[in-house]
PAZAPA-4460 file (N, C-alpha, C; in steps of 0.05 Angstrom, whole numbers, plus 32768, in hexadecimal, padded with zeros to 4 digits):
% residues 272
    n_x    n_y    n_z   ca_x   ca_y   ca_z    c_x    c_y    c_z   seq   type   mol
   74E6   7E67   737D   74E5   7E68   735F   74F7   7E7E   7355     1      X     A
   750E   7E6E   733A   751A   7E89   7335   7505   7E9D   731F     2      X     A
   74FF   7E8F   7313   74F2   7EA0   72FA   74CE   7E95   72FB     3      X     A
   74C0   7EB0   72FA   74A4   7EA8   72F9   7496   7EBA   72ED     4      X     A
   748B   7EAD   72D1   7484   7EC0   72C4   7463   7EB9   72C1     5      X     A
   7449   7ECD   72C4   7430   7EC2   72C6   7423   7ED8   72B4     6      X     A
   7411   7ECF   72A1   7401   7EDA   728C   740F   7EFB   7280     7      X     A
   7426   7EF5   727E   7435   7F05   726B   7430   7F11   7245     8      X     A
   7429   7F2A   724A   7419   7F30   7234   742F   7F4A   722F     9      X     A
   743A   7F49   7212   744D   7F62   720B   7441   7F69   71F4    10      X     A
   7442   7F87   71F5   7438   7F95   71DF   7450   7FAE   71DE    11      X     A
   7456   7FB8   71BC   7464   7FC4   71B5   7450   7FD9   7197    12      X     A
   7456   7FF4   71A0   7450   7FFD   7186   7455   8002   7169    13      X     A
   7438   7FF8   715D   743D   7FF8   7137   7438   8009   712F    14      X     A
   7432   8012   7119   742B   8028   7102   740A   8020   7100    15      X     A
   73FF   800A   7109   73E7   8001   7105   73DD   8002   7125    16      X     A
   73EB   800B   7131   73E1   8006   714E   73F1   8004   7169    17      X     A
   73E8   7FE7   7178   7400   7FDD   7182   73F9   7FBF   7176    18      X     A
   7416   7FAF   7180   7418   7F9A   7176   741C   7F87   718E    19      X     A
   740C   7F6C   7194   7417   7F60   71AC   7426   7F52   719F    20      X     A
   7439   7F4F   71B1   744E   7F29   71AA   7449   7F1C   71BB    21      X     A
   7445   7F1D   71D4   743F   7F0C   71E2   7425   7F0E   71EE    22      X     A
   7421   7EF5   71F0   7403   7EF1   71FB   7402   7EDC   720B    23      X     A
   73FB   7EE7   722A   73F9   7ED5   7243   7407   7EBE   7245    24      X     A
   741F   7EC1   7248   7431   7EAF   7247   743E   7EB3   7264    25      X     A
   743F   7E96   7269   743E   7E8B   728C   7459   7E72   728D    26      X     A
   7467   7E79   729C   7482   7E5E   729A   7487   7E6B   72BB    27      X     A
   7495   7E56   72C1   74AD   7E55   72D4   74C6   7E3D   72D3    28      X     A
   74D7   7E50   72E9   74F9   7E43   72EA   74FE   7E3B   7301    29      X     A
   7508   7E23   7309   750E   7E25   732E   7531   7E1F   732E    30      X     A
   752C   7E22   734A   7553   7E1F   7349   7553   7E02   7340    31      X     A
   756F   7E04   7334   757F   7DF1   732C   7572   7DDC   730E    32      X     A
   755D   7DEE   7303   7548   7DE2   72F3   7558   7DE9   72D6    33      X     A
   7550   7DD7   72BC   755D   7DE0   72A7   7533   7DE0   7296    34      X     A
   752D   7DFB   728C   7510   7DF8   7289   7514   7E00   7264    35      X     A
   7503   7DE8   7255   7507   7DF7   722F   74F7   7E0B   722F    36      X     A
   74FE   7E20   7212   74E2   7E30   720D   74DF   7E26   71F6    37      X     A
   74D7   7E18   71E8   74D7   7E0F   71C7   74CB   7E1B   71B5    38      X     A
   74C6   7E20   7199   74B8   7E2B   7188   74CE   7E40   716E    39      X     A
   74C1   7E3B   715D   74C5   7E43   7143   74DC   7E58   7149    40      X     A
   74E9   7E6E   7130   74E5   7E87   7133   74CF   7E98   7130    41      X     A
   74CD   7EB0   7147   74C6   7EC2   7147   74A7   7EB8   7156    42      X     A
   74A5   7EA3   716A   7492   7E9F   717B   7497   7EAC   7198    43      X     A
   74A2   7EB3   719C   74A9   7EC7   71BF   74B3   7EC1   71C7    44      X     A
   74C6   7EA7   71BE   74E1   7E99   71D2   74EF   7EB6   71E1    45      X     A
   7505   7EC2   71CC   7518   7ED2   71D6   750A   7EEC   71E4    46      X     A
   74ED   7EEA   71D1   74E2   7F07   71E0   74D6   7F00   71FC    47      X     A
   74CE   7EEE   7207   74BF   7EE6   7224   74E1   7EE8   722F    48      X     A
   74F2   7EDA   722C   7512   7EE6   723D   751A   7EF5   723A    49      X     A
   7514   7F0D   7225   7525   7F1F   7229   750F   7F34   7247    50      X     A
   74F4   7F2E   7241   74EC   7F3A   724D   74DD   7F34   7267    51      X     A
   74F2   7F1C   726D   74FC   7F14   728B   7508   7F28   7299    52      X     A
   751F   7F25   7287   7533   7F3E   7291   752F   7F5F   728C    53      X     A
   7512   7F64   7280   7512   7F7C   727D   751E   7F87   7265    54      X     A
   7529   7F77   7254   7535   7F85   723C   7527   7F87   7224    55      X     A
   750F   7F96   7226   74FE   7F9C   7213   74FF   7FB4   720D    56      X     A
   74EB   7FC3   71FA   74F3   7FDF   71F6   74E8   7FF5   7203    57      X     A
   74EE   800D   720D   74DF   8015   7228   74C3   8020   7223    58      X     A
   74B6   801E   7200   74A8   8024   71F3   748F   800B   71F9    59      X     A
   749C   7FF4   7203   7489   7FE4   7200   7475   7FDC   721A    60      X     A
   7467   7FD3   7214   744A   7FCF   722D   7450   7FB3   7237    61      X     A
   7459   7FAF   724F   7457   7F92   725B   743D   7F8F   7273    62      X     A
   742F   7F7A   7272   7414   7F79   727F   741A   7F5D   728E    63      X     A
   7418   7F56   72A3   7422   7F3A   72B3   742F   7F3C   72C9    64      X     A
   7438   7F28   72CF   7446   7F20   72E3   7467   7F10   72DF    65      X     A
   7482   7F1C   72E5   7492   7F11   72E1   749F   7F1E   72F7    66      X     A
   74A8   7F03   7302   74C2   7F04   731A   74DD   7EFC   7318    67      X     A
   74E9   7EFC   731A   750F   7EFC   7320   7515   7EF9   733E    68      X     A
   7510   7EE2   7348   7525   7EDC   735C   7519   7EED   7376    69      X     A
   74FE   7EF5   7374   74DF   7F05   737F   74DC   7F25   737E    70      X     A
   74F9   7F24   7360   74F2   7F43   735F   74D5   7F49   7348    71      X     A
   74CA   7F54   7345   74B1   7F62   7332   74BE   7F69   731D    72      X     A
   74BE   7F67   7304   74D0   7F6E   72F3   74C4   7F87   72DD    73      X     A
   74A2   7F7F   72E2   748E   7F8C   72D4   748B   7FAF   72E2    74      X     A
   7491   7FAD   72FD   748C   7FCE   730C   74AD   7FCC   731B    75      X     A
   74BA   7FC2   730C   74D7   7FC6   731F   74DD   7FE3   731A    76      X     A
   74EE   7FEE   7321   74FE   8003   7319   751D   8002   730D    77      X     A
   7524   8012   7308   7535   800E   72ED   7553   7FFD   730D    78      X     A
   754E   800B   7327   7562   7FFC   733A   755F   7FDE   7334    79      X     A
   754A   7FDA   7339   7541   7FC9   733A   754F   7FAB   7320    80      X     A
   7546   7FB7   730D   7548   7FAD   72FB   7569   7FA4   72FB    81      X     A
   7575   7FB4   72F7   7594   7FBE   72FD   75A3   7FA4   7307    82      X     A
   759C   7FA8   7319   75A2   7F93   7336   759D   7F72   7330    83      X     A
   7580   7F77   731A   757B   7F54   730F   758F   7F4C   7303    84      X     A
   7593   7F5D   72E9   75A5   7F57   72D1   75C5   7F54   72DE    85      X     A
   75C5   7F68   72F4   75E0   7F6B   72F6   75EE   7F4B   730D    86      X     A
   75D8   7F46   7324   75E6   7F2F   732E   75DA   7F14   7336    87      X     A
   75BE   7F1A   7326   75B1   7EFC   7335   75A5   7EF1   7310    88      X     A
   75AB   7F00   7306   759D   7EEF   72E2   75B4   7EFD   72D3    89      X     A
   75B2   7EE5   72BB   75C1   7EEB   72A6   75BC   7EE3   728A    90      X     A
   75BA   7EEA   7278   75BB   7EDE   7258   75D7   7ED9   7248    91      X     A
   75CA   7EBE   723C   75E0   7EB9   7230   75CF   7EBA   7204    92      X     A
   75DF   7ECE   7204   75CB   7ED4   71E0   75D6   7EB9   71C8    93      X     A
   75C8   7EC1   71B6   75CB   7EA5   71A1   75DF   7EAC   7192    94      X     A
   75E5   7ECA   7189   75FF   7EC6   7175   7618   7ED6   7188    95      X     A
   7632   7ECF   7190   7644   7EDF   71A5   764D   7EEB   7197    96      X     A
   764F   7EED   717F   765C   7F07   7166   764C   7F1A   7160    97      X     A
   7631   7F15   716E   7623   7F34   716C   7629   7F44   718B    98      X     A
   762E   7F2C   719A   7632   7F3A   71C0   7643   7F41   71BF    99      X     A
   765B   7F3F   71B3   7678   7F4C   71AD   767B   7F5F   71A3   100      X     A
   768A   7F6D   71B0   7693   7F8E   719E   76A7   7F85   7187   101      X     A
   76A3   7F7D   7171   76BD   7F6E   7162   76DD   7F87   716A   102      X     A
   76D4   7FA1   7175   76F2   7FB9   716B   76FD   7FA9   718C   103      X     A
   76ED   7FA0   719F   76FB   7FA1   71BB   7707   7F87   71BE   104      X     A
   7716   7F87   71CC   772D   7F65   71DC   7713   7F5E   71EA   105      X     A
   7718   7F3B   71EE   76FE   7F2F   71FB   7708   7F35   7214   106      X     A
   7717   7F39   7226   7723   7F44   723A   770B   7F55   724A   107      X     A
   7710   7F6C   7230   76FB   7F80   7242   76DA   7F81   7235   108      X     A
   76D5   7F6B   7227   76C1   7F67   7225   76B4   7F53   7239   109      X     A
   76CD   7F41   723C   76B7   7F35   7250   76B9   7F3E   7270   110      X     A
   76C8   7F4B   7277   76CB   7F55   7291   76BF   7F70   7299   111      X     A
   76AB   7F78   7281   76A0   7F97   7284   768F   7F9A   7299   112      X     A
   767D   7F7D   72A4   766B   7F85   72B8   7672   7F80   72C3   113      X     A
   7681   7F74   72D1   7698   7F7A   72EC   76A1   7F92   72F1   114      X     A
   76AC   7FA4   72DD   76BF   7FBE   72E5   76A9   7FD0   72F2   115      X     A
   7696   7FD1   72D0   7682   7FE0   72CA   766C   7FE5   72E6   116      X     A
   7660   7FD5   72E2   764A   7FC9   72FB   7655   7FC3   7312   117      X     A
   7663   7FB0   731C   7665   7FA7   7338   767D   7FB2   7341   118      X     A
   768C   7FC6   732F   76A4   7FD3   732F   76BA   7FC1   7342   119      X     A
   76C4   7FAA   733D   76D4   7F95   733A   76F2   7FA3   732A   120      X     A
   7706   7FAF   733F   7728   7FB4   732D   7725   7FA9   7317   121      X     A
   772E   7FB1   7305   773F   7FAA   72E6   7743   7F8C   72EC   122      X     A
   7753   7F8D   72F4   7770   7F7C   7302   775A   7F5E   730C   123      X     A
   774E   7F65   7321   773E   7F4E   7327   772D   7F41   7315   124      X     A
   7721   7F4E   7306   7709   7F4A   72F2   7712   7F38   72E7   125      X     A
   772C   7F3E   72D9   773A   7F2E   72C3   7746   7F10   72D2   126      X     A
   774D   7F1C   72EB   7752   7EF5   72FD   7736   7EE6   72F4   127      X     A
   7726   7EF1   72FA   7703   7EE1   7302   76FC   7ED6   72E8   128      X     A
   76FF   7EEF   72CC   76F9   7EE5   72BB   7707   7ECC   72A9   129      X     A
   7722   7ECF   72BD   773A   7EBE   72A6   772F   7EA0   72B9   130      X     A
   772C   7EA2   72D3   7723   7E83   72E4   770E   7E81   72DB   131      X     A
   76F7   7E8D   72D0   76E1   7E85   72C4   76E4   7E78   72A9   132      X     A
   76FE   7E7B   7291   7700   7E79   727A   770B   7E5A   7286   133      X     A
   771C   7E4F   7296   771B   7E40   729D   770B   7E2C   729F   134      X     A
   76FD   7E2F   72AD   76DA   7E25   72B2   76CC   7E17   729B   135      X     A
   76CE   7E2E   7288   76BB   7E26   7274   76CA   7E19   725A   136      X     A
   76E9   7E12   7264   76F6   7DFB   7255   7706   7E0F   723A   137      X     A
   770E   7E2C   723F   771F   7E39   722F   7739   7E35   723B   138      X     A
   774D   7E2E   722C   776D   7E31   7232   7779   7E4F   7222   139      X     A
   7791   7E4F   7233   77A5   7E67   7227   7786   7E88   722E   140      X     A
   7787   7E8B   724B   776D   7E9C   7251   777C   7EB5   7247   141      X     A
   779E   7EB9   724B   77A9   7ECF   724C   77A7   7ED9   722A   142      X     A
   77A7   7ED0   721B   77B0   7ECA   71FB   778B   7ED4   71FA   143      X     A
   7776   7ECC   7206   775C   7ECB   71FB   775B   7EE4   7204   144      X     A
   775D   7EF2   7217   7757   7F0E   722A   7760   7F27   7217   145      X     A
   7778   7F1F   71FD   777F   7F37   71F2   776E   7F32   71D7   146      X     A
   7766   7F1A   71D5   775E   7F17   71B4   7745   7F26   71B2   147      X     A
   7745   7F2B   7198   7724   7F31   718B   7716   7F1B   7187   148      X     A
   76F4   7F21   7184   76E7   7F0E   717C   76ED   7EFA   7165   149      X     A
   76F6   7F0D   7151   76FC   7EFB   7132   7712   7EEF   7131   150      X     A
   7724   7EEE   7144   7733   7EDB   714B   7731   7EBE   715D   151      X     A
   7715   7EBC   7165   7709   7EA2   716C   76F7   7E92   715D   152      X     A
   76F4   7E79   7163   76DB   7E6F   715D   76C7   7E75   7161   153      X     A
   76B0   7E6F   7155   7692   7E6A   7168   7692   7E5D   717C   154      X     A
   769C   7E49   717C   769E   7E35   719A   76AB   7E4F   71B0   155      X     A
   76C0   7E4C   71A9   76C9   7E61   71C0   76C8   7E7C   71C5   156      X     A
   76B4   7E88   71B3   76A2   7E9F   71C2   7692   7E9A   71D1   157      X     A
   7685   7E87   71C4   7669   7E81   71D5   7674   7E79   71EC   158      X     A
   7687   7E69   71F9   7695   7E65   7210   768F   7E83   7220   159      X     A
   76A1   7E90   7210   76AF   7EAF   721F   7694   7EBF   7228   160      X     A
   767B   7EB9   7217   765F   7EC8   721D   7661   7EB7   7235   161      X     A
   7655   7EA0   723D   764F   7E8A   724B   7662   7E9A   726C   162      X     A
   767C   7E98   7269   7691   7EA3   727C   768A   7EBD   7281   163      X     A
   7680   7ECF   7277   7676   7EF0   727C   765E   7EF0   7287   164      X     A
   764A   7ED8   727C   763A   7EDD   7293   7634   7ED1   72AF   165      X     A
   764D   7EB8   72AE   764E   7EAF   72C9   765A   7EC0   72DC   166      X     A
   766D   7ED5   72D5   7678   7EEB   72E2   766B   7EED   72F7   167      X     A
   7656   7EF7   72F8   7642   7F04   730A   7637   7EED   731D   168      X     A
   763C   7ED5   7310   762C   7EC5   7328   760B   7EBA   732E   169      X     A
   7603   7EC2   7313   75DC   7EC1   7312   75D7   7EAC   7319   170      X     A
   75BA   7EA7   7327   75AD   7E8C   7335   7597   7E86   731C   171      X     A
   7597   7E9E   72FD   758B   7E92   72F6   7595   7EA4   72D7   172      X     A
   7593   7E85   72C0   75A1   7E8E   72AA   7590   7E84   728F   173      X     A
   7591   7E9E   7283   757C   7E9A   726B   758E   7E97   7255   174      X     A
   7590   7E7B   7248   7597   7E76   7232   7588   7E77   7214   175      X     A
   758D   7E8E   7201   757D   7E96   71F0   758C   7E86   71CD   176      X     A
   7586   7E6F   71C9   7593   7E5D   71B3   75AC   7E64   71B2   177      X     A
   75BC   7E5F   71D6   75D5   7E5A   71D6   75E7   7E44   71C3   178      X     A
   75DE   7E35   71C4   75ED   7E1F   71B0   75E6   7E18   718B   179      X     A
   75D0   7E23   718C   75CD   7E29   716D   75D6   7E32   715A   180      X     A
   75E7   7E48   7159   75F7   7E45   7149   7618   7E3C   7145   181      X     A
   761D   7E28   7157   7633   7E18   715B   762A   7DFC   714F   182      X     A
   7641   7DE6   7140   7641   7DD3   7138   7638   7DBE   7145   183      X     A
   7631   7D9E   714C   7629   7D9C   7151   763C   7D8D   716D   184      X     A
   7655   7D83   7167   7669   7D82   7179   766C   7D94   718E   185      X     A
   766E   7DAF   7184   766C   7DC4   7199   765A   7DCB   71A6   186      X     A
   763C   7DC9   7196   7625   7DCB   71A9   7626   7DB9   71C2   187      X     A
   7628   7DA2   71B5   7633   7D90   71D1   7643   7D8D   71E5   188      X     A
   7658   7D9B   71DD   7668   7DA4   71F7   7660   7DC2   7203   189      X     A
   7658   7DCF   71F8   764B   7DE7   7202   7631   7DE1   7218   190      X     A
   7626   7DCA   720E   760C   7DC0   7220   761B   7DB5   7232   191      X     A
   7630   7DA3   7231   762D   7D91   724C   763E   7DAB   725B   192      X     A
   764F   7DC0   724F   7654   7DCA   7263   7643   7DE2   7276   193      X     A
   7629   7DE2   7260   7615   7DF5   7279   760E   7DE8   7297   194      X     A
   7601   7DC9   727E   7601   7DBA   7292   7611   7DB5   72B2   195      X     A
   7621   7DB0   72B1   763F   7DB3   72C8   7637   7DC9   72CD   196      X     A
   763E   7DDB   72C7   7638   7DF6   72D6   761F   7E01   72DF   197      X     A
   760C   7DF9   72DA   75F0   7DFC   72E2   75F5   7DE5   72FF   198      X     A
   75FC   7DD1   72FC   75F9   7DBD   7312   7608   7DC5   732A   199      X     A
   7621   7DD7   7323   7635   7DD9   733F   762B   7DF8   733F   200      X     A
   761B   7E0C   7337   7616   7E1D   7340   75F9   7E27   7345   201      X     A
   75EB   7E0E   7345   75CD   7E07   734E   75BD   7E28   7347   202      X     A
   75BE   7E24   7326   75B3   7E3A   7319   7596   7E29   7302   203      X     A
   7588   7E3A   7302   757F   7E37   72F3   7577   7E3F   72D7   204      X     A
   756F   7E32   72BD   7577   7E40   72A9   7561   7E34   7299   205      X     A
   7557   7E51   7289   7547   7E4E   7270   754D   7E51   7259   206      X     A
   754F   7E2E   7251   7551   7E32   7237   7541   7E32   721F   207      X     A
   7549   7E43   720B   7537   7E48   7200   7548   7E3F   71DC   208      X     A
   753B   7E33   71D4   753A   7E29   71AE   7529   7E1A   719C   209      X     A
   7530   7E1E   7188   751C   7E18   717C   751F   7DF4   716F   210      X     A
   7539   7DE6   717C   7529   7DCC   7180   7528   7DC3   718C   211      X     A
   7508   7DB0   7190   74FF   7DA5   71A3   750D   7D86   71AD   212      X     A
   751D   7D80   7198   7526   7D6C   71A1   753B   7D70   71B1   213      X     A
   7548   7D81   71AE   7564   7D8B   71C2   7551   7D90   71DF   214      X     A
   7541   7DA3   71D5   7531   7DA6   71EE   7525   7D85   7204   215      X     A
   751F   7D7E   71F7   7512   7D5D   71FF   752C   7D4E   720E   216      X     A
   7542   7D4C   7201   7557   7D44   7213   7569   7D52   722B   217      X     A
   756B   7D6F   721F   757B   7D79   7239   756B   7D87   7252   218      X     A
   754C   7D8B   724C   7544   7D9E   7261   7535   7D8D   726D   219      X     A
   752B   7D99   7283   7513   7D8A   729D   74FD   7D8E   7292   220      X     A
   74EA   7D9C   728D   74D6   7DAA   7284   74D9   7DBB   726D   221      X     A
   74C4   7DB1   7258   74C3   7DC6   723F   74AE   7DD6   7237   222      X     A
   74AC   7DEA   7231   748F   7E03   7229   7493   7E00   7210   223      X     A
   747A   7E08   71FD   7481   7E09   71E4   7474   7E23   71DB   224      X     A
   747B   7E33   71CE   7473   7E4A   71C0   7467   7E50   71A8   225      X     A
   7459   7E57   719D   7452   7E5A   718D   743C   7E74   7184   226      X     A
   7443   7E8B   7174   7439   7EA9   716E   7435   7EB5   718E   227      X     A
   744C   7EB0   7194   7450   7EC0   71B2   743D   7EB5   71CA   228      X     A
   7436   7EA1   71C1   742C   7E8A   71DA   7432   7E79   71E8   229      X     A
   7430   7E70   71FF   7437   7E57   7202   7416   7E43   7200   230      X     A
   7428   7E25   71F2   7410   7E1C   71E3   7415   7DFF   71F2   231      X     A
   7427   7DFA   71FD   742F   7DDA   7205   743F   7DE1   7220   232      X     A
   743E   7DCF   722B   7453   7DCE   7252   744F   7DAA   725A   233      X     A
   7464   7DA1   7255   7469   7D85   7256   7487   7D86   726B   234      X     A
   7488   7D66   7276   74A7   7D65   7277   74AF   7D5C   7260   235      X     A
   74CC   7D69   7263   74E4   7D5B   7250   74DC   7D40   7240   236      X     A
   74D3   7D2C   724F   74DE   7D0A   724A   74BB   7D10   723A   237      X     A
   74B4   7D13   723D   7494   7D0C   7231   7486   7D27   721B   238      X     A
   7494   7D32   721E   748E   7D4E   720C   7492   7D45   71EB   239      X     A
   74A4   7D38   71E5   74AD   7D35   71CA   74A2   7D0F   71C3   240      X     A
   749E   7D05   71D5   7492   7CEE   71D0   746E   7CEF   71C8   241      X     A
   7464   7CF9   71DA   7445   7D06   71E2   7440   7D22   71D5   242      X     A
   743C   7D32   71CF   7446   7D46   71C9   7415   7D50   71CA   243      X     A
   7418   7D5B   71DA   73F3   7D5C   71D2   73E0   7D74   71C2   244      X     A
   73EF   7D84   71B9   73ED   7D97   71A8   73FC   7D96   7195   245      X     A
   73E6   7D99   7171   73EF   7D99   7159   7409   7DA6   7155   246      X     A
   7403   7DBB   7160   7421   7DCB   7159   743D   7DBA   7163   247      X     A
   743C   7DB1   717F   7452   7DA1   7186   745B   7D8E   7179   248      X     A
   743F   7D7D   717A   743F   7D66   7165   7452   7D6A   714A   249      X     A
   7443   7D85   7138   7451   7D86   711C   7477   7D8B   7130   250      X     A
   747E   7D9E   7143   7498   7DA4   713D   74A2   7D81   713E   251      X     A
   7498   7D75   7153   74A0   7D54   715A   74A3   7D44   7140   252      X     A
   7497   7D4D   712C   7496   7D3C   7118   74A9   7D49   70F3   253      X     A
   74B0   7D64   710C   74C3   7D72   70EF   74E7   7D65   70F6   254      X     A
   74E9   7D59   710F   7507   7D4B   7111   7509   7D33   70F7   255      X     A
   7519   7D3E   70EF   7527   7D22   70D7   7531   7D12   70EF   256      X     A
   7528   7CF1   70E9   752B   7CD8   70F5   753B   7CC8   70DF   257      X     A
   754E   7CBF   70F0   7561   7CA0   70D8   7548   7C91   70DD   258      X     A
   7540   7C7E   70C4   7526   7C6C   70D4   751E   7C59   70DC   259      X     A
   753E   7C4A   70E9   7543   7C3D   70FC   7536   7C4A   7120   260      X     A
   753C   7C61   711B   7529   7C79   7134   7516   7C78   7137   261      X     A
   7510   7C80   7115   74EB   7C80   7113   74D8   7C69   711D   262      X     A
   74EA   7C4E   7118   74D9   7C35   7119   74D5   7C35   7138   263      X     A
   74E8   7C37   7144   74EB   7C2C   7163   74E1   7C4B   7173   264      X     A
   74DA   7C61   7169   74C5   7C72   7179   74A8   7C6D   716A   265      X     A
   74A0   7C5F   715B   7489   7C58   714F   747F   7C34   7167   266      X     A
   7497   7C29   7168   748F   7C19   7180   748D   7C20   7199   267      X     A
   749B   7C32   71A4   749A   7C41   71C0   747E   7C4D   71BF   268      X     A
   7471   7C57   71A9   7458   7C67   71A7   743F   7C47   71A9   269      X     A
   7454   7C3C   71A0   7432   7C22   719D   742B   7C16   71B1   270      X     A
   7445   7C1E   71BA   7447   7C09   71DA   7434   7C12   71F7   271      X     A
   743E   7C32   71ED   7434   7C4A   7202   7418   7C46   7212   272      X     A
***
């Protein structure tokens, strides 16, 4: 199992106390698996991954069980930790113009944890990162390596995030509403290309957004979230058809349908 997370409870301090956000929240990832997290904003999607990886605040209280690849992530040590982020997990965040230094070249933005961390030559970094820009379907890598952010698209940051964190090579990759704020052409080539690359590098990846219908078609298994819970665990194909909790149910029923759709999943349901 790459990712196993069991009755995960996070607490952070308020002015009124402490505050939990998460409450016993239990998922897992296996290789080569694509798993949803679904739910609103501000139900524990990004906060249960970030604090996969440990990137919570060192203020806050984590109570559970979470593994990485069979490291402990809850009593790791800061080596420890280090070593996850740095070569066996990775995140990919939802906006790449906040992951960007807008003053630096994407050059040495995306080649920093190579130099930085695995201390990888200058020189080489920039081979790996320019055959990776490849990969993920950028042309002219030399032309991209000196530009700034605000000289790209959205499409093609989010690429260049996507390419920085395959650098490293992770067996397991947390996508945090990678494609959400891209159009809807681009989301789609952004997906089929995780896709491909999840398949030839037998990784697995949690994705996490807030719709369930994206979720229902591209992943194996979906969780659903809700006030830092998980409230639903279906597969993919039957999660958005079936849906057995109100809450799922209402998100299943907040998709706008042409109602040519509507009619023929209202017969699929009668049929069932």
């Amino acid at each position: 199992m790459l990712l196993t997370i069991e009755d995960l409870n996070l607490s952070v301090p308020a002015p009124e106390g402490s505050r939990q956000i998460l409450h016993g929240v239990s998922l897992h990832v296996s290789e080569g698996e694509t798993v949803g997290l679904v739910g609103e904003s501000g139900s524990g999607k990004s906060t249960t991954a970030r604090a996969a990886l440990r990137l919570v605040p060192d203020h806050a209280s984590m109570k559970g069980s979470i593994s990485v690849l069979g490291h402990d992530m809850v009593a790791a040590d800061r080596a420890v930790v280090r070593k996850v982020r740095s070569e066996l997990a990775a995140m990919i965040f939802q906006e790449p113009r906040a992951v960007l230094n807008p003053v630096r070249r994407i050059g040495d933005s995306a080649t920093e944890r190579l130099v930085h961390v695995h201390r990888v030559a200058k020189a080489r970094a920039r081979e790996q990162i320019t055959s990776l820009f490849g990969e993920v379907g950028l042309d002219n890598p030399d032309r991209l390596l000196r530009a700034y952010p605000h000289q790209l698209s959205g499409g093609m940051l989010q690429r260049v995030v996507i390419a920085a964190a395959l650098s490293i090579g992770p067996r397991l990759l947390l996508a945090d509403e990678a494609t959400s704020a891209l159009d809807v052409t681009t989301q789609a080539e952004v997906l089929a290309l995780l896709r491909r690359l999840q398949r030839e590098r037998e990784m697995g990846v949690l994705f996490i957004t807030h719709d369930l219908q994206l979720a229902a078609a591209y992943c194996d298994r979906v969780y659903v979230m809700k006030d830092g819970s998980v409230v639903e665990h279906q597969k993919a194909a039957t999660i958005f058809v079936n849906p057995t909790t109100p809450y799922t149910k209402a998100l299943a029923e907040a998709v706008p349908r042409l109602p040519e759709r509507q009619a023929a999943r209202n017969d699929m349901e009668a049929s069932a």
